[in-house]
C-alpha positions in Angstrom: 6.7 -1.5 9.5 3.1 -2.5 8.9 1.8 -0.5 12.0 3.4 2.5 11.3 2.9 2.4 7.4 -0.7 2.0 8.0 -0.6 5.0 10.3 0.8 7.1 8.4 -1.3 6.4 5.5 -4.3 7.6 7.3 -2.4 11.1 8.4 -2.9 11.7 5.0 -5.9 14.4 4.4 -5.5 13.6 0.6 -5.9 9.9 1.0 -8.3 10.1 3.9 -10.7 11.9 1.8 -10.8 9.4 0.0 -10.8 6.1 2.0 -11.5 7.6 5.4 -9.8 4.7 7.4 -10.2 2.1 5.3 -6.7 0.9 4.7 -5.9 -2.7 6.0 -3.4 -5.6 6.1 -3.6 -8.9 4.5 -7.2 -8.2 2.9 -10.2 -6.1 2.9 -13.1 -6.8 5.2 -15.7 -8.3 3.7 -18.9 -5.6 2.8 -16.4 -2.7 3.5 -17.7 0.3 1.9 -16.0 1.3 -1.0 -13.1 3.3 -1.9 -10.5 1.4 0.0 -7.1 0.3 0.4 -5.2 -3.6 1.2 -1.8 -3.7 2.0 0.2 -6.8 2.2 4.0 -7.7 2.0 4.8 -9.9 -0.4 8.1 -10.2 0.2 11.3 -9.3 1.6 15.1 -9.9 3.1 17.3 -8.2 5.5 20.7 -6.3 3.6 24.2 -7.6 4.6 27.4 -6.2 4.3 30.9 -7.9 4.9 30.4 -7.3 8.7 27.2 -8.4 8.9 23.9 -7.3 8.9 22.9 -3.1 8.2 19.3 -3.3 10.0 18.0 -2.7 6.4 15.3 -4.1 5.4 13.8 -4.6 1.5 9.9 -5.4 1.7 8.1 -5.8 -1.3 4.5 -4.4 -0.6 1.6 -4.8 -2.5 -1.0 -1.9 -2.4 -4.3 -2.9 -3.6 -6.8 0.1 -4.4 -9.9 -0.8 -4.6 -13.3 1.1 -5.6 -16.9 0.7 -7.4 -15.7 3.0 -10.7 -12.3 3.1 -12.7 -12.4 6.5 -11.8 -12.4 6.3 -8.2 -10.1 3.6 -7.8 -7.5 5.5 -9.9 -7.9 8.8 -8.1 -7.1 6.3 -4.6 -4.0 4.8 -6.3 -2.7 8.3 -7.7 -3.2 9.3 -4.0 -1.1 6.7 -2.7 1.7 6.7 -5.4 1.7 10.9 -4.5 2.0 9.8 -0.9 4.5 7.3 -1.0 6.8 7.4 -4.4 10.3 8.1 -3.4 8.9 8.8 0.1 12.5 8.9 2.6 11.7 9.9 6.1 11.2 8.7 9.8 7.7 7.8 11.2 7.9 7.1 14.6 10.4 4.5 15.3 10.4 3.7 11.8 13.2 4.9 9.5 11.5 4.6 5.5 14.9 5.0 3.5 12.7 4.9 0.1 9.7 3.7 -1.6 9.8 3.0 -5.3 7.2 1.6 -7.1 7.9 -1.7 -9.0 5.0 -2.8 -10.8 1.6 -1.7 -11.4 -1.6 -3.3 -12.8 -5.5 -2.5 -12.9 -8.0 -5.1 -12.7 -11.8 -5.9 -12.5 -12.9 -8.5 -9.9 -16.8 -10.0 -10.0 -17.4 -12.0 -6.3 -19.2 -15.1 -7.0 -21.9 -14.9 -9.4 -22.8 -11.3 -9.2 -23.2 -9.3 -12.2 -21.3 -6.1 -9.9 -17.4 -6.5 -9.4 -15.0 -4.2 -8.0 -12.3 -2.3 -10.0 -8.9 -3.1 -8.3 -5.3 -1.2 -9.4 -2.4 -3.0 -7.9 1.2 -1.5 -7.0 4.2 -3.4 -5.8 6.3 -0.8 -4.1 10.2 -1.9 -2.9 10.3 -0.3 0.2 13.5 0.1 2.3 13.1 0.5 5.9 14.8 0.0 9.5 14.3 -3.1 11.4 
C-alpha cells in the first residue's frame, strides 16, 4: 500500500506543483526543502467475516503537510484531501476501496532552539484497501 500510495501521490500535477516529489514515509528528511509531505500508518487490522478473512485491509494513515507559511501548508493539505477524500479506485496491484478522513489538526513546530519553525496540518485518513 505504501509504495503505491506514494506513487500515486506524485502522479498528481496539482500536488506535484506543489511538493514536486517530496512526499515520504515515516518522516521527512532532514533540510528537505519546503512544501512537503510525510506519510506514515498509524494503524491498522485486516476485516473478517464468518468464513474468514476478506483481504480487506483498514489502515489508519497519517498525512503530515508540512511548509514555511500557513498558507502554503494549507494549500498542500487542501491538495491532498482533493486527491484522496473518498478516493475508490485501483492503482496498480492495489485495490483503494475508500479513503475518508478521520481527524485533522494544524500545528507549529520550532526545531531546537531556532526562532524559525515549520507550520504542519495533520490528517488521519481511514483508508480501505486490498492486501
Amino acid at each position: 500500500m505504501e509504495k503505491a500510495l506514494i506513487g500515486f501521490m506524485l502522479t498528481d500535477t496539482a500536488l506535484a506543483a506543489l511538493v514536486g516529489n517530496r512526499i515520504d514515509w515515516q518522516k521527512r528528511p532532514q533540510g528537505d526543502a519546503l512544501p512537503s509531505i510525510s506519510l506514515q500508518r498509524v494503524s491498522g487490522g485486516r476485516d473478517y467475516s464468518m468464513q474468514g478473512a476478506t483481504g480487506l485491509v483498514q489502515s489508519r494513515v497519517q498525512i503530515d503537510c508540512w511548509g514555511e507559511t500557513y498558507v502554503s501548508t494549507l494549500d498542500v493539505a487542501r491538495a491532498v484531501r482533493d486527491l484522496l477524500s473518498g478516493i475508490r479506485r485501483n492503482i496498480g496491484n492495489l485495490q483503494l476501496q475508500g479513503a475518508f478522513i478521520d481527524s485533522e489538526r494544524h500545528d507549529f513546530e520550532k526545531e531546537g532552539n531556532a526562532a524559525e519553525g515549520f507550520h504542519r496540518i495533520s490528517m488521519d485518513f481511514q483508508i480501505w484497501h486490498s492486501e
